[in-house]
PALUM-101303 format. One record per residue (C-alpha): residue number from 1; chain; x, y, z. Coordinates in steps of 0.5 Angstrom, whole numbers, plus 500, padded with zeros to 3 digits. Layout:
REM PALUM-101303
NODE resi chain  xx  yy  zz
NODE  NUM     A   X   Y   Z
...
***
This chain:
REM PALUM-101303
NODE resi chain  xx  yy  zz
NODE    1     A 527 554 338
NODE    2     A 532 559 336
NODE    3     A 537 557 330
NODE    4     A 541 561 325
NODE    5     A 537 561 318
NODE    6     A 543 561 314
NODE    7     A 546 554 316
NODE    8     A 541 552 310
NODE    9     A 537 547 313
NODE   10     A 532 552 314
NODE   11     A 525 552 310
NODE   12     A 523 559 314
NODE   13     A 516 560 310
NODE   14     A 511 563 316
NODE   15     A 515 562 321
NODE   16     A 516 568 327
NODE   17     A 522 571 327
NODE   18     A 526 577 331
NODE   19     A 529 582 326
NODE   20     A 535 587 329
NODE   21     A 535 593 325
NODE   22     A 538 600 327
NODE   23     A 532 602 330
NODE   24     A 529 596 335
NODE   25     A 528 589 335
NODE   26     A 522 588 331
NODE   27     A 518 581 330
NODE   28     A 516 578 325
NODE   29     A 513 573 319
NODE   30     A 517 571 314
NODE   31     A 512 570 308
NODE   32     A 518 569 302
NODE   33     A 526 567 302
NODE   34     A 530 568 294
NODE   35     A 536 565 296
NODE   36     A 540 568 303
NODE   37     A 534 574 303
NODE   38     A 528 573 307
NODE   39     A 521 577 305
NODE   40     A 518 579 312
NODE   41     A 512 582 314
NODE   42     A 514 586 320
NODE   43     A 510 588 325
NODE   44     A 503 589 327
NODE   45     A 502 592 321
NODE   46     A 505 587 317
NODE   47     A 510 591 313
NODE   48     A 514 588 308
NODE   49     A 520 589 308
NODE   50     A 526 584 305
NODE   51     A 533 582 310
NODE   52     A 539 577 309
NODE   53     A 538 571 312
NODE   54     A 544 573 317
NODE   55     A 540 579 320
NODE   56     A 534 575 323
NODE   57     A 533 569 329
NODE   58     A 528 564 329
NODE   59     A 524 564 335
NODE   60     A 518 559 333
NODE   61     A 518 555 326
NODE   62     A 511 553 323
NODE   63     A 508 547 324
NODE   64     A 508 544 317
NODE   65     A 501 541 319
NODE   66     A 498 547 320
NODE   67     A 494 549 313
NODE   68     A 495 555 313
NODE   69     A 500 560 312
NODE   70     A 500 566 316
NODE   71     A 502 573 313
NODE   72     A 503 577 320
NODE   73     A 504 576 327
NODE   74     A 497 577 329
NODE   75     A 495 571 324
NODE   76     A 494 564 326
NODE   77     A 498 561 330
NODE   78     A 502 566 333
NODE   79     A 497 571 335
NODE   80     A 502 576 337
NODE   81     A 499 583 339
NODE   82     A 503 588 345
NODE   83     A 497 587 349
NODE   84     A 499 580 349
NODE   85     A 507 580 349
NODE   86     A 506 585 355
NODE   87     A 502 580 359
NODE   88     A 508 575 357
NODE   89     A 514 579 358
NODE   90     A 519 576 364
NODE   91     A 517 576 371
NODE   92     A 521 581 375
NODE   93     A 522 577 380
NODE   94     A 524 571 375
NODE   95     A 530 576 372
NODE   96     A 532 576 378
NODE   97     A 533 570 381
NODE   98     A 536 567 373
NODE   99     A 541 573 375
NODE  100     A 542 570 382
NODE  101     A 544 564 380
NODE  102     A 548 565 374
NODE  103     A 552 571 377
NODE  104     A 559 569 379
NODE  105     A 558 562 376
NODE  106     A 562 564 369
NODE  107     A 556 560 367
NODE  108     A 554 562 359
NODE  109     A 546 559 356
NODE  110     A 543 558 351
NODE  111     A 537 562 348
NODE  112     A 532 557 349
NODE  113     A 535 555 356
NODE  114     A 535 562 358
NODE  115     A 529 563 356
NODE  116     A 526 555 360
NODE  117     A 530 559 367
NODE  118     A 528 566 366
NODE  119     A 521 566 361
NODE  120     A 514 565 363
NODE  121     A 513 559 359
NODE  122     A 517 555 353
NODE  123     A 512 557 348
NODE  124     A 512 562 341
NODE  125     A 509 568 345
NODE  126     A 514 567 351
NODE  127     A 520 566 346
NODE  128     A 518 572 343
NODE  129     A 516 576 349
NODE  130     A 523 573 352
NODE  131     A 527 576 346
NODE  132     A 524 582 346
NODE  133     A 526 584 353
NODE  134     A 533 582 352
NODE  135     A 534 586 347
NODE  136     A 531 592 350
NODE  137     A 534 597 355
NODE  138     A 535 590 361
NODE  139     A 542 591 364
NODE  140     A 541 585 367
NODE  141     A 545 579 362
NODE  142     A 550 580 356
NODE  143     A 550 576 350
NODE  144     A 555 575 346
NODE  145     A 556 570 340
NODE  146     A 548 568 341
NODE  147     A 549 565 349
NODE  148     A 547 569 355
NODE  149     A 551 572 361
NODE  150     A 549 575 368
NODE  151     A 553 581 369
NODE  152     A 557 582 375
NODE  153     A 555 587 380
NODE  154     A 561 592 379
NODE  155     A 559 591 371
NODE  156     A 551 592 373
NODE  157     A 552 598 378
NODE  158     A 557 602 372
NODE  159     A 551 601 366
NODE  160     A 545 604 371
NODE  161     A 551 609 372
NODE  162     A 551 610 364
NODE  163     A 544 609 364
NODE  164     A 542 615 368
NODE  165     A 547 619 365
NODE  166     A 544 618 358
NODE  167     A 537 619 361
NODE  168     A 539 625 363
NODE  169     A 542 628 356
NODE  170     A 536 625 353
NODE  171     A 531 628 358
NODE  172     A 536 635 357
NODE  173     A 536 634 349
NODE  174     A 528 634 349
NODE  175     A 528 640 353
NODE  176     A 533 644 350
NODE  177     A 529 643 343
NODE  178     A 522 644 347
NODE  179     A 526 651 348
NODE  180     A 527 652 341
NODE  181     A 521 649 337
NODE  182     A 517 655 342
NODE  183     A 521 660 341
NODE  184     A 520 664 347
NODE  185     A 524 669 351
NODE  186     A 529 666 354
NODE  187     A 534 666 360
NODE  188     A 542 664 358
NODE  189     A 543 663 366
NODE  190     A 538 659 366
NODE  191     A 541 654 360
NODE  192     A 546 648 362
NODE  193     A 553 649 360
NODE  194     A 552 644 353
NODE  195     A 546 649 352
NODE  196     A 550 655 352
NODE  197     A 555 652 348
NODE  198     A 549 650 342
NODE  199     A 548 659 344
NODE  200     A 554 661 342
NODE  201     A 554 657 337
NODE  202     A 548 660 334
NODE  203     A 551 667 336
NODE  204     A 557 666 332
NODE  205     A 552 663 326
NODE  206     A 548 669 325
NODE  207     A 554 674 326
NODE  208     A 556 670 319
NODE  209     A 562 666 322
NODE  210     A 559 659 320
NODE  211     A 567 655 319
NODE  212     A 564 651 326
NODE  213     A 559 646 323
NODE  214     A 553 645 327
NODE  215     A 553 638 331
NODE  216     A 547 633 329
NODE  217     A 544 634 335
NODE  218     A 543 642 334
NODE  219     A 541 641 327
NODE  220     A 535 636 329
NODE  221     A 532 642 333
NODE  222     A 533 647 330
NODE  223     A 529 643 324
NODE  224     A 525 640 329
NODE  225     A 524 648 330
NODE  226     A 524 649 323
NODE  227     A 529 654 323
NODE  228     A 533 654 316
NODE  229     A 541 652 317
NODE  230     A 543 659 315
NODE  231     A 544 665 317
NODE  232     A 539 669 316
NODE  233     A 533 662 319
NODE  234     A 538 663 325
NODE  235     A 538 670 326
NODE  236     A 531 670 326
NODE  237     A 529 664 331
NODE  238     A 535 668 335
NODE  239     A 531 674 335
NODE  240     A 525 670 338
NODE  241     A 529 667 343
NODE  242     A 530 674 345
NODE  243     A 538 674 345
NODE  244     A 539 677 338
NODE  245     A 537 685 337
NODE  246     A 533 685 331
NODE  247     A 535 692 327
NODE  248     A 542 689 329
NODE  249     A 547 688 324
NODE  250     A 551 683 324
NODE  251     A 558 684 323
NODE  252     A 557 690 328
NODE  253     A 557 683 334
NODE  254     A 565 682 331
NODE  255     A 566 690 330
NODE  256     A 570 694 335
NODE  257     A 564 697 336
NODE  258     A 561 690 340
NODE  259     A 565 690 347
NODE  260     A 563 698 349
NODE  261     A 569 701 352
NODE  262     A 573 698 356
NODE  263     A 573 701 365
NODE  264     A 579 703 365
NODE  265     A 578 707 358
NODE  266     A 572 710 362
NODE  267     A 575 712 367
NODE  268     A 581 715 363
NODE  269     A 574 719 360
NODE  270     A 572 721 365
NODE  271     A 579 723 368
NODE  272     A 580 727 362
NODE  273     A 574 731 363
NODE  274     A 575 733 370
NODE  275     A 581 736 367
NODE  276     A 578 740 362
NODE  277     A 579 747 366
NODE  278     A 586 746 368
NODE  279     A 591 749 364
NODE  280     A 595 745 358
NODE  281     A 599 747 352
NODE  282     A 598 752 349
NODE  283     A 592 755 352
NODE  284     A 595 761 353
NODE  285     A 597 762 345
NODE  286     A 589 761 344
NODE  287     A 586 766 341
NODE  288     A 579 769 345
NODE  289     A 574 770 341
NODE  290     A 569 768 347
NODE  291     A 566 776 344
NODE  292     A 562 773 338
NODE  293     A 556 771 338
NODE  294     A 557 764 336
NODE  295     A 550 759 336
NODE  296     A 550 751 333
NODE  297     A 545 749 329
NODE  298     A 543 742 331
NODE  299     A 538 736 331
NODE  300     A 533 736 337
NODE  301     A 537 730 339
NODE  302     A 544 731 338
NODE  303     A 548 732 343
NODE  304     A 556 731 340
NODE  305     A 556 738 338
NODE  306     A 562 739 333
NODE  307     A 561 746 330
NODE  308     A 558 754 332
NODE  309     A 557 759 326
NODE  310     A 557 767 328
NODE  311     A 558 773 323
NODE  312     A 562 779 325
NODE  313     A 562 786 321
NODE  314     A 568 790 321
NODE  315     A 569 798 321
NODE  316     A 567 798 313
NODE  317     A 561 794 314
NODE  318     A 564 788 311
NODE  319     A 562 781 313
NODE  320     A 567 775 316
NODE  321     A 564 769 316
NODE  322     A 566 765 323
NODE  323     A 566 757 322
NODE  324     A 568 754 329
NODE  325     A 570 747 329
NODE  326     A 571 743 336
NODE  327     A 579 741 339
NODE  328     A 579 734 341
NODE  329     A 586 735 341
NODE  330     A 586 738 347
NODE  331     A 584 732 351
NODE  332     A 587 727 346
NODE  333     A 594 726 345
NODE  334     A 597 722 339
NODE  335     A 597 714 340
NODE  336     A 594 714 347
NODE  337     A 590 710 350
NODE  338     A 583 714 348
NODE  339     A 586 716 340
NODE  340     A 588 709 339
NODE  341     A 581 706 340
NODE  342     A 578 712 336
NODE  343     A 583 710 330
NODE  344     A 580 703 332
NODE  345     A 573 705 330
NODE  346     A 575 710 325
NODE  347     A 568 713 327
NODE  348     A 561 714 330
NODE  349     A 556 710 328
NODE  350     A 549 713 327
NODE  351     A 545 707 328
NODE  352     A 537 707 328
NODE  353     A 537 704 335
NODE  354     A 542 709 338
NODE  355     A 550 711 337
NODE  356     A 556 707 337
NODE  357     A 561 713 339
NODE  358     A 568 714 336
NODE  359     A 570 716 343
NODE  360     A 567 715 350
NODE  361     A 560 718 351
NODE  362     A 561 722 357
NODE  363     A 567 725 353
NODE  364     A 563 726 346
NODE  365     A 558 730 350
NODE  366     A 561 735 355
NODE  367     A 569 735 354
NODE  368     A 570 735 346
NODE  369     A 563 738 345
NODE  370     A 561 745 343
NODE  371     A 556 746 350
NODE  372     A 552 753 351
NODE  373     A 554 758 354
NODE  374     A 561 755 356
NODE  375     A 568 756 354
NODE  376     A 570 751 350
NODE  377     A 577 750 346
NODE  378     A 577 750 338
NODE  379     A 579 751 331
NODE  380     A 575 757 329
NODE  381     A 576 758 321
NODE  382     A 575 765 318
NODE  383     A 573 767 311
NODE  384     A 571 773 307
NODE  385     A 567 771 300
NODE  386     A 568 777 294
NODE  387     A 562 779 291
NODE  388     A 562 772 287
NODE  389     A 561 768 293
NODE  390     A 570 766 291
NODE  391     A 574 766 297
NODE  392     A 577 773 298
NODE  393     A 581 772 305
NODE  394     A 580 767 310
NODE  395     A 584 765 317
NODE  396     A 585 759 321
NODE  397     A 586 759 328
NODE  398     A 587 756 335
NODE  399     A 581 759 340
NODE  400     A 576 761 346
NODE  401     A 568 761 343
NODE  402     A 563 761 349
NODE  403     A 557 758 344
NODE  404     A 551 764 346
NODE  405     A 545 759 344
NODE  406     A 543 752 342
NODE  407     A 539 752 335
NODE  408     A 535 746 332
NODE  409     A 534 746 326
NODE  410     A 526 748 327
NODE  411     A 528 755 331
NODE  412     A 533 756 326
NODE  413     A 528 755 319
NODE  414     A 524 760 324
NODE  415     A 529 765 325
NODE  416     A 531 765 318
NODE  417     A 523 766 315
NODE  418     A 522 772 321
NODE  419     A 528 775 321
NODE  420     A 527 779 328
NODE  421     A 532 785 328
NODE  422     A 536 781 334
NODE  423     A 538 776 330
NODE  424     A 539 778 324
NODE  425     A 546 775 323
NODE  426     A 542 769 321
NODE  427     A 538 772 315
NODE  428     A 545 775 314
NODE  429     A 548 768 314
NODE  430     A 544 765 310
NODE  431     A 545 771 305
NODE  432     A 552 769 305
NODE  433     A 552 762 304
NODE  434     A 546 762 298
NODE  435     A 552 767 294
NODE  436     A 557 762 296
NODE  437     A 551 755 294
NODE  438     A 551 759 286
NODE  439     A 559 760 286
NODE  440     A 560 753 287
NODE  441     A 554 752 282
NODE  442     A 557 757 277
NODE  443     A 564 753 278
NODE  444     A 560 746 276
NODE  445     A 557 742 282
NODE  446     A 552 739 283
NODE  447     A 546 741 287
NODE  448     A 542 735 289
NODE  449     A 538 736 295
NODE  450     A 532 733 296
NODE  451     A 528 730 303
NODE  452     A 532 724 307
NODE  453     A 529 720 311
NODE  454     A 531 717 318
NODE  455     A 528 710 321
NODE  456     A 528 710 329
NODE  457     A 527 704 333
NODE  458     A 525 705 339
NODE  459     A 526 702 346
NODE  460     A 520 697 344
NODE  461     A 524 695 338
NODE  462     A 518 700 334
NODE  463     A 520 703 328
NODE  464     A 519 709 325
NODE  465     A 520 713 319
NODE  466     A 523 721 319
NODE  467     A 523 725 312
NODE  468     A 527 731 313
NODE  469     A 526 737 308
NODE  470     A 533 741 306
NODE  471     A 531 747 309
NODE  472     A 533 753 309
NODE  473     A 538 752 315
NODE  474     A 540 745 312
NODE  475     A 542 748 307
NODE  476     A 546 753 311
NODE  477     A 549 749 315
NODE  478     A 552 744 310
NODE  479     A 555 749 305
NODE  480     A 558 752 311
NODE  481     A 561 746 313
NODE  482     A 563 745 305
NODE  483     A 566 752 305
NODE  484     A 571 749 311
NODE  485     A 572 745 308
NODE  486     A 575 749 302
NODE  487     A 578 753 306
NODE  488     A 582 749 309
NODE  489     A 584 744 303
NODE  490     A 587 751 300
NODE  491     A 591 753 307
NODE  492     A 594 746 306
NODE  493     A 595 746 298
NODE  494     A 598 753 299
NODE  495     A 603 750 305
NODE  496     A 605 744 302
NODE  497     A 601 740 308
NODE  498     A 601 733 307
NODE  499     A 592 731 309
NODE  500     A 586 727 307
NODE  501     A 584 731 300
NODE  502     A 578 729 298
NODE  503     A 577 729 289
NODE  504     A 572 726 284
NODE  505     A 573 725 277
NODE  506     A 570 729 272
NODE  507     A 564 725 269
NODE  508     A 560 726 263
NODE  509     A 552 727 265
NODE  510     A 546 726 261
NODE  511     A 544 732 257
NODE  512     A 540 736 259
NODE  513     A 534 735 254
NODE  514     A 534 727 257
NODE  515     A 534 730 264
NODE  516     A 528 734 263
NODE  517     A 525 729 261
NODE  518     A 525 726 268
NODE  519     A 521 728 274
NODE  520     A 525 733 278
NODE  521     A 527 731 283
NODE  522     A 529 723 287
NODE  523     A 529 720 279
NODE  524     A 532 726 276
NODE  525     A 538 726 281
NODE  526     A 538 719 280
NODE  527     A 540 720 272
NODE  528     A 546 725 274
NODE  529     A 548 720 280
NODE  530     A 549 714 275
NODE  531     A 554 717 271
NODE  532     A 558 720 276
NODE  533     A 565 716 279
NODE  534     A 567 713 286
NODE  535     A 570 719 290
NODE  536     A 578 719 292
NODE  537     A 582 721 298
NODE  538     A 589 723 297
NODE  539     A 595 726 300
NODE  540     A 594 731 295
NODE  541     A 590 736 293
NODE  542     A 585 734 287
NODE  543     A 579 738 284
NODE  544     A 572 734 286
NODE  545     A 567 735 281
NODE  546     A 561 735 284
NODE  547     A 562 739 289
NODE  548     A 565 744 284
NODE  549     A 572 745 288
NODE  550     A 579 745 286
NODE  551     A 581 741 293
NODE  552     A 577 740 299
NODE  553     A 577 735 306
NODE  554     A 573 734 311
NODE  555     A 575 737 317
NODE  556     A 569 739 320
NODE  557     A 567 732 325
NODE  558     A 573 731 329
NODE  559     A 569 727 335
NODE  560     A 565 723 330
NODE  561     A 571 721 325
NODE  562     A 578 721 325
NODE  563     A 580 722 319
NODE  564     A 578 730 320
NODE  565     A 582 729 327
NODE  566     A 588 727 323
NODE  567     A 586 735 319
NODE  568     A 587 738 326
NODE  569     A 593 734 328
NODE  570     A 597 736 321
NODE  571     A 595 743 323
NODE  572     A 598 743 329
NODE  573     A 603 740 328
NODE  574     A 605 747 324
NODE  575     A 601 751 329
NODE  576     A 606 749 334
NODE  577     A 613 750 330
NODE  578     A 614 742 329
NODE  579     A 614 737 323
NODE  580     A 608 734 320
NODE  581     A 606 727 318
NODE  582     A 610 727 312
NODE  583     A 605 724 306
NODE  584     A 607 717 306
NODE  585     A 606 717 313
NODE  586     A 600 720 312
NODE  587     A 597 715 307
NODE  588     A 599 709 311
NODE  589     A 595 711 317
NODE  590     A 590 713 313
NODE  591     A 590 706 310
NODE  592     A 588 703 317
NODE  593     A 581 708 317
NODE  594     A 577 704 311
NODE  595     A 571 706 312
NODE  596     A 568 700 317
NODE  597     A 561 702 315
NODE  598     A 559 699 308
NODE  599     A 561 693 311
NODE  600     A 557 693 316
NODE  601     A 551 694 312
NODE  602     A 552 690 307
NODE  603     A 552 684 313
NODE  604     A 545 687 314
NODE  605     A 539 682 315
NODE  606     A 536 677 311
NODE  607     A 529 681 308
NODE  608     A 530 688 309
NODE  609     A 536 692 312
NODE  610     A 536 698 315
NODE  611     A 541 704 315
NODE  612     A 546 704 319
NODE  613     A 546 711 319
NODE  614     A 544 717 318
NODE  615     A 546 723 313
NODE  616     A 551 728 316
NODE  617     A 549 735 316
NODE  618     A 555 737 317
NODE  619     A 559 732 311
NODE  620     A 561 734 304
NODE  621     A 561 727 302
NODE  622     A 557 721 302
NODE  623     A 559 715 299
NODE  624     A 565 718 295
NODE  625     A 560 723 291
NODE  626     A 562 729 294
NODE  627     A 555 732 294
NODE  628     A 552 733 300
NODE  629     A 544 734 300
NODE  630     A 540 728 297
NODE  631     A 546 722 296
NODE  632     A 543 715 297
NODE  633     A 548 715 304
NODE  634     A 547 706 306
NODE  635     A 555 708 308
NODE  636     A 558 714 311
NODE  637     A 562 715 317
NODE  638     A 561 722 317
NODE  639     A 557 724 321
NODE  640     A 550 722 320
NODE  641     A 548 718 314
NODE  642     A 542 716 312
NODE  643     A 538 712 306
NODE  644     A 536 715 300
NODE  645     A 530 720 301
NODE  646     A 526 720 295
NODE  647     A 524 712 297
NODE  648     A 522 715 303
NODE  649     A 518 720 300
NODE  650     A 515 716 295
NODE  651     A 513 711 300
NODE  652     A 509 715 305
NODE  653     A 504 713 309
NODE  654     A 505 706 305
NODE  655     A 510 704 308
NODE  656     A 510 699 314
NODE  657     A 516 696 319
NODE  658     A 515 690 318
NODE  659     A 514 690 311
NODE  660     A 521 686 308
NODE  661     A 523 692 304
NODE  662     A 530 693 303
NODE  663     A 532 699 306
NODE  664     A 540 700 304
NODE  665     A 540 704 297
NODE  666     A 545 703 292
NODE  667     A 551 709 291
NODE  668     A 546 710 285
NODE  669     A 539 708 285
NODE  670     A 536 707 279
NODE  671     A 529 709 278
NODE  672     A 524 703 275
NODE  673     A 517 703 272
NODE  674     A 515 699 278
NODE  675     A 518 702 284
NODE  676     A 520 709 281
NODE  677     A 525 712 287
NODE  678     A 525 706 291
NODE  679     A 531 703 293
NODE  680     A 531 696 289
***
């Protein structure tokens, strides 16, 4: 018998009744009532669980001769298990002939006359089995307001259409969490449209952009998958699903940087270079100075080579020193399309797993670098140093160089160790540099050099730690890039030129008895780098403090950095009889240059980061210190930044790739009891 056990003439202790939660019907014996809410012991298990008397539907009452009180559906007299409720279900043939005969009719029954219509028998496990099917997945009969129709056909054939589709998803759904929980390599053309959109989703989550919320469904696969809702568990899980570069940075997906260079941008490179030996303005006003023997001093694998050295000696013996700075001015013209997308990047980016170039590679590499034995166009800058090592004379000039040779820094540290007879302008180079390093000195800077380390991920996703010595011919390079840089900062401050001067407060260090206190070295540099103050650009010339200078600007990597673009542009602007940029229109552009890799560093993985680049061999300044040798270089745009080499000295043969250390130093690492150098 079906009733309502909330009409109140119900007396419901051992009587079987369906309950209807959100999960499923479910059978059950009820075992308690305390006003309108019934204690049931709920399936096989009897579980007791409590329901409002509205909630249920008695499908047989107890007979109240019978002695005992049953405690579950498998006790006497129901003996209900699935065994028997399945043998019990409804006949399919039944059904349908029940839906037959109702169909068009309009005709609504009862529960109890459906059941005597379509069941297999009137009794409790026929009533119960009865129930359980109807409130299953049957498409067949609607209920409503507890009497039962047939469906018509049109009605019928639009629920196994939803029917279908639902399985369909479901069957989908499961997959796509097969898919995340094995955390396999997988195919994005593989994947269903709905998939590729959770895809893009993650992708966006693990760039950082968490504004869209992840959907229900996405969040139960992926703790299905027991991957954290953040950030860093999503990177991860999309690392495994090998759709994520694991030495990635994640700002660098939202950075200009992400797309490449465009086809047409390409395109115009590749034209620009087919035009490097045709004539442009003013070619004919370079001076040809394709008779000095100039050489560039390089890593084994950098290939946008931007600055040559050569040493000339007058009839009087004396010395002049050549720097020799590539021209990218004369294929790139102001605001067209390539500058304008060199001023969107502001730099290259010397990553562990390749370089993000400023301008297309092809033009890096052959049009805008200093290639040996070609005529290649430049700013050559001349310097004579008094016997101090202070600036006599100097000259800067529009020029020819044809560079003789390629050095690395291995063959120069060999050259400048033997000192052959035909290349004795090397030793003579490193002379005049050591002269100008202890002027400098004298003139206060601070010498910090030290060994840096470089981490290299290979096309295996392998890593591996390099540590550089500051050698001979590191040392060499990078004082005669600073020399430039001097020299060109006092040409500008004698003219009035308005350009990116580079300054730094003067700090107050430690004193001398609490510096030799200290290790040599990474720790010692440490102490003196804690007190010194953020470095400064202006359109006006500064003193830097720890360079030991009264001005100074970079101006040394115009293919790797804009800002040094923008030097050789105000200098032409002279060189060429026109106005320059004044210095409020200076300060404007360069306000649209912040430099974009401290950002991207910070955006590093969660656990441990790597550098995003590598120390430049040719900057002055890294981090805003203004030393070149030894800074902790987590940001710098000028070249190649590195981390900070006292961690990687002190690490050793102990350090390991997939060890959680957090590679990205402070701009002033502090040394502690337990980790010494190391970055923390």
């Amino acid at each position: 018998m079906l009733a309502n056990p909330a009409s109140g003439w119900w007396s419901p202790r051992g009587d079987l009744i369906g309950v209807l939660d959100a999960r499923q019907p479910r059978l059950g014996v009820v075992v308690a009532t305390a006003g309108q809410r019934l204690t049931v012991a709920q399936g096989q298990a009897g579980k007791l669980l409590k329901h409002p008397a509205r909630s249920v539907v008695l499908l047989a009452a107890l007979d109240p001769h019978l002695g005992t009180c049953p405690q579950r559906i498998s006790d006497v007299p129901w003996q209900l298990s699935d065994t028997v409720l399945a043998a019990a279900q409804p006949k399919r043939r039944d059904v349908a002939a029940a839906w037959l005969l109702l169909n068009g009719s309009g005709e609504h029954l009862s529960f109890t006359d459906w059941v005597q219509l379509a069941g297999s028998g009137t009794g409790a496990t026929a009533t119960a089995a009865a129930w359980l099917w109807l409130q299953g997945d049957q498409l067949w009969f609607s209920q409503r307001h507890g009497l039962i129709a047939a469906r018509g056909l049109q009605e019928l054939r639009l629920c196994r259409r939803q029917r279908h589709v639902e399985l369909l998803q479901q069957a989908q759904t499961k997959h796509w969490q097969h898919l995340l929980q094995r955390r396999q390599p997988l195919l994005p053309s593989s994947l269903n449209a709905s998939e590729q959109d959770d895809l893009a989703l993650l992708r966006r989550w693990a760039e950082g952009d968490c504004d869209q919320p992840l959907p229900s469904p996405l969040q139960e696969a992926l703790r299905q998958a027991k991957c954290p809702l953040d950030s860093g568990g999503i990177r991860q899980l999309l690392v495994d699903l090998g759709q994520w570069d694991r030495h990635a940075l994640p700002a660098l997906r939202s950075s200009p940087w992400a797309q490449g260079f465009s086809p047409e941008l390409e395109a115009l490179a590749a034209e620009r270079l087919d035009q490097i030996e045709a004539l442009h303005p003013g070619d004919e006003r370079r001076v040809d100075r394709t008779a000095l023997h100039a050489v560039t001093i390089d890593d084994d694998d950098t290939q946008d080579i931007d600055d040559a050295l050569s040493l000339e000696l007058d009839a009087e013996g004396r010395q002049r020193l050549w720097i020799h700075i590539s021209d990218p001015g004369r294929l790139i013209t102001p605001d067209d399309p390539l500058d304008q997308e060199a001023q969107r990047r502001g730099a290259s980016l010397y990553l562990a797993r390749g370089i993000e170039p400023m301008f297309p590679w092809v033009l890096s590499t052959q049009g805008l670098s200093l290639r040996a034995g070609q005529r290649c166009a430049a700013w050559s800058l001349w310097v004579e140093l008094a016997c101090d090592g202070s600036l006599a004379h100097y000259g800067i000039e529009r020029s020819w160089i044809r560079p003789a040779y390629r050095l690395s820094y291995a063959d120069a540290d060999e050259l400048i160790e033997l000192a052959p007879p035909q290349e004795a302008a090397l030793l003579q180079l490193n002379a005049l540099m050591q002269r100008r390093r202890r002027w400098r000195q004298s003139q206060g800077a601070l010498l910090l050099d030290q060994p840096e380390g470089r981490i290299h991920v290979d096309p295996g996703g392998d890593l591996s730690l390099h540590v550089t010595e500051p050698t001979a011919s590191r040392l060499l390079v990078a004082e005669a890039m600073i020399l430039a840089g001097a020299v060109v900062a006092e040409h500008g401050a004698a003219l009035g030129l308005p350009l990116p001067y580079r300054s730094q407060h003067p700090c107050a260090l430690p004193p001398d008895t609490q510096l030799l206190q200290l290790a040599p070295g990474p720790v010692r540099h440490a102490a003196l780098k804690q007190g010194l103050s953020r470095g400064l650009t202006g359109t006006t010339p500064a003193a830097h403090f720890s360079l030991g200078l009264q001005a100074y600007v970079q101006a040394t990597s115009p293919i790797r950095r804009y800002g040094d673009l923008l030097v050789q542009r105000q200098l032409a602007s002279l060189w060429d009889n026109q106005a320059p940029m004044s210095a409020v229109a200076l300060q404007e552009r360069l306000s649209r240059l912040e430099d974009p890799i401290p950002r991207l560093c910070r955006s590093g993985s969660a656990g441990w980061r790597i550098p995003s680049a590598r120390a430049s061999r040719s900057a002055a300044t890294i981090n805003g210190t203004g030393v070149r040798s030894g800074l902790p270089a987590t940001a710098s745009s000028s070249g190649r930044p590195s981390f900070c080499a006292g961690c990687a000295r002190a690490m050793g043969s102990a350090w390991s790739g997939s060890r959680p250390w957090r590679w990205n130093c402070p701009p002033y690492a502090r040394p502690t009891a337990t980790l010494g150098p190391l970055c923390w």
